[in-house]
C-alpha positions in Angstrom: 96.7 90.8 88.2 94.3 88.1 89.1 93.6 86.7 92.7 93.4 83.3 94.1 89.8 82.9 95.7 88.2 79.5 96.6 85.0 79.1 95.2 83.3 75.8 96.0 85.9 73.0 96.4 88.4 74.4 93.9 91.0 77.4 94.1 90.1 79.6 91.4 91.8 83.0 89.4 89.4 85.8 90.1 90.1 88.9 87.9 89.6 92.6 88.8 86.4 94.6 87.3 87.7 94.6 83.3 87.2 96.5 80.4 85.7 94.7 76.9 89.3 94.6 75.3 91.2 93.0 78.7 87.8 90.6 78.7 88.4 89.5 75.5 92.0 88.3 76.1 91.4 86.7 78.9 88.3 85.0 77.5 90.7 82.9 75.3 93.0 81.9 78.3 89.6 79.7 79.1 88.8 82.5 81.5 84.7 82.9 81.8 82.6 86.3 83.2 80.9 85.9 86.2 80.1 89.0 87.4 78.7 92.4 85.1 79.2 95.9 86.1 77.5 99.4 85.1 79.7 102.2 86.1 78.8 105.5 86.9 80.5 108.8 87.4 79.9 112.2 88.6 81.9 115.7 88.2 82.4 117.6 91.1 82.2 117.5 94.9 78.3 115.5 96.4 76.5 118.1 98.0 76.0 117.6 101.5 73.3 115.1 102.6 69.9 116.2 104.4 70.4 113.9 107.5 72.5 115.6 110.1 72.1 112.1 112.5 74.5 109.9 110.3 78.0 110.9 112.1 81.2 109.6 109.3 84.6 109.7 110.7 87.6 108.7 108.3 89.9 105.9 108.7 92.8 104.1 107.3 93.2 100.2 105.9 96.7 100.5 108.8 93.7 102.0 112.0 91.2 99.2 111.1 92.9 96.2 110.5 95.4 97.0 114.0 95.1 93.6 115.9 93.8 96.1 119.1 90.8 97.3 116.2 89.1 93.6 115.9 85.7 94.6 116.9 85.9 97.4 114.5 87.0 95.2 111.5 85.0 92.2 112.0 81.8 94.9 112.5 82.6 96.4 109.1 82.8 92.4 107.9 79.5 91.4 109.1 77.8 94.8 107.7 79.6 93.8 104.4 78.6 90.6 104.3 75.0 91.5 104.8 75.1 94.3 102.0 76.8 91.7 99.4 76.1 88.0 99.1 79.0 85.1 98.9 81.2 85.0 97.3 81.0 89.0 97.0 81.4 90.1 100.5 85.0 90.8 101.9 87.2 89.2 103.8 89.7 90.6 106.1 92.0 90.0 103.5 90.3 91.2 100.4 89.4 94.9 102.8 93.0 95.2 102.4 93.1 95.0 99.4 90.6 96.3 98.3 92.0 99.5 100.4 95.3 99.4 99.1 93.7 99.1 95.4 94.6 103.2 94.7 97.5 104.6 95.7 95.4 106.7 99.0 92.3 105.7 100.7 90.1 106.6 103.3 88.0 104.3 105.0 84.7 106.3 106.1 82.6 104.9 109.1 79.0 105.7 109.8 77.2 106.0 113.1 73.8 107.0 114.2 75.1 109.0 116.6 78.2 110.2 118.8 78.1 106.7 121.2 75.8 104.7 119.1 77.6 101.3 116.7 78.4 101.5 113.1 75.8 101.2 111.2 78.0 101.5 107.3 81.3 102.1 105.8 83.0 103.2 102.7 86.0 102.9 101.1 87.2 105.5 98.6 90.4 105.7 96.8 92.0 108.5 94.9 94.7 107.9 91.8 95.8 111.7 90.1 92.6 113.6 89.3 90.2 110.5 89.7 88.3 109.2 93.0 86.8 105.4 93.0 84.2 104.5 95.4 85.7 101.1 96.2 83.0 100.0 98.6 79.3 100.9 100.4 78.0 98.9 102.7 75.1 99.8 105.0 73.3 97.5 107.6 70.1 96.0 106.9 68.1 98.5 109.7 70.0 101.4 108.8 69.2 101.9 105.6 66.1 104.4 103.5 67.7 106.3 106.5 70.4 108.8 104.5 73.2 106.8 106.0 74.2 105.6 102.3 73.7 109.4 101.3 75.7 110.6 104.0 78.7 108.2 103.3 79.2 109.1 99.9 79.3 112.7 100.3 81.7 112.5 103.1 84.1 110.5 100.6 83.8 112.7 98.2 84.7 115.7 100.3 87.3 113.9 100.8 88.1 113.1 97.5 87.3 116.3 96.4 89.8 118.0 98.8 92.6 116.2 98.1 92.7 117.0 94.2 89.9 114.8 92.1 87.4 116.4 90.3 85.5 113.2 89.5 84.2 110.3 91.4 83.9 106.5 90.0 81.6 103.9 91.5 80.3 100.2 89.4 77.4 98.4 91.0 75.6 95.5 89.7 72.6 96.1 87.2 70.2 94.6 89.4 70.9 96.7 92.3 68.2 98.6 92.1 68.5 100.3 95.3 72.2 101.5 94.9 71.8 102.8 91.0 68.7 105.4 92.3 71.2 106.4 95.4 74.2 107.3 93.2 71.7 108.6 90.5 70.2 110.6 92.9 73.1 112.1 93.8 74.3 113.3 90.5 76.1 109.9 89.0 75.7 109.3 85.4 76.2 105.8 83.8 78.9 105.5 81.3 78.6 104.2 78.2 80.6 100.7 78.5 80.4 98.2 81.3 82.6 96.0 83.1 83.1 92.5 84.2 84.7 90.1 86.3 85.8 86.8 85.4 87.1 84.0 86.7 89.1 80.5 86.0 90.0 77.3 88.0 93.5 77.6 89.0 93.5 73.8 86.8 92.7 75.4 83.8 88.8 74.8 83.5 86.7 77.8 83.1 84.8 78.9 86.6 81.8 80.3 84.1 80.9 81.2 80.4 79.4 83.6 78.3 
């Protein structure tokens, strides 16, 4: 279940985004929580955005990380990596698997316009009747521009048209900026939060709470 990340000097177990009962277990195999999530969810297919200059265009984990598609994937890295601070941000390793995390994906890219550079990316997944915004990144000087809007309607058109009739997505509490976007489009915070947590591949606890 876990991952092997390194954080600092040491190799540490990284956990996915956990429930209270998983946490609990896991807290007495000297595991610690470094990371708290609110989830939200919303019923239904996003309407479509106001902004007709953010172009999306779907992708697959197998398109993007092609070795002839390096500019692409190391473009979608460095958007990433300015949208989520170390050791949060992707690598090209953890895209994949954060792509391969539901049984079908969609990688949605955003442009400004028909020859212009990506500006944001999504990833969405879809398991049965549920969709699960995996990732949303937008670049510093594209965003309060609809391009965030734009990319999570286009996933959940997607979603929407392959079967699910509800869409997942867990940010952190203090970004502020993502909870009014999903908000605005509809989202509603569940009840119980998640967490990640993490332990040093040693034994020692990475963090405690």
């Amino acid at each position: 279940m876990c991952s092997v990340v390194r954080r600092g000097e040491a190799d540490t177990y990284r956990t996915p985004a956990l429930g209270a009962k998983d946490a609990q277990w896991l807290k007495l195999e000297g595991f610690g929580v470094v990371q708290t999530l609110i989830v939200l969810q919303r019923a239904g297919r996003v309407s479509s955005p106001s902004v007709a200059s953010t172009l999306c265009r779907d992708a697959t984990s197998r398109h993007v990380l092609s070795p002839k598609r390096d500019e692409l994937l190391r473009t979608l890295l460095a958007i990433d990596a300015l949208s989520f601070v170390a050791p949060w941000n992707l690598d090209s390793r953890t895209f994949e698997h954060a792509c391969r995390a539901t049984s079908e994906h969609r990688i949605v890219i955003a442009s400004a316009d028909p020859s212009g550079e990506t500006v944001g990316y999504a990833i969405v997944g879809r398991v049965g009747i549920r969709s699960y915004l995996q990732r949303l990144a937008v670049a510093p000087e594209a965003r309060r521009r609809g391009v965030g809007r734009a990319l999570v309607h286009h996933a959940s058109h997607w979603a929407d048209g392959r079967g699910a009739t509800s869409m997942l997505v867990n940010t952190e509490p203090t970004n502020t900026a993502a909870l009014a976007l999903y908000r605005s489009l509809g989202f509603e915070t569940l009840p119980d939060s998640l967490v990640v947590m993490e332990r040093a591949v040693n034994g020692t606890a990475a963090a405690r709470s």
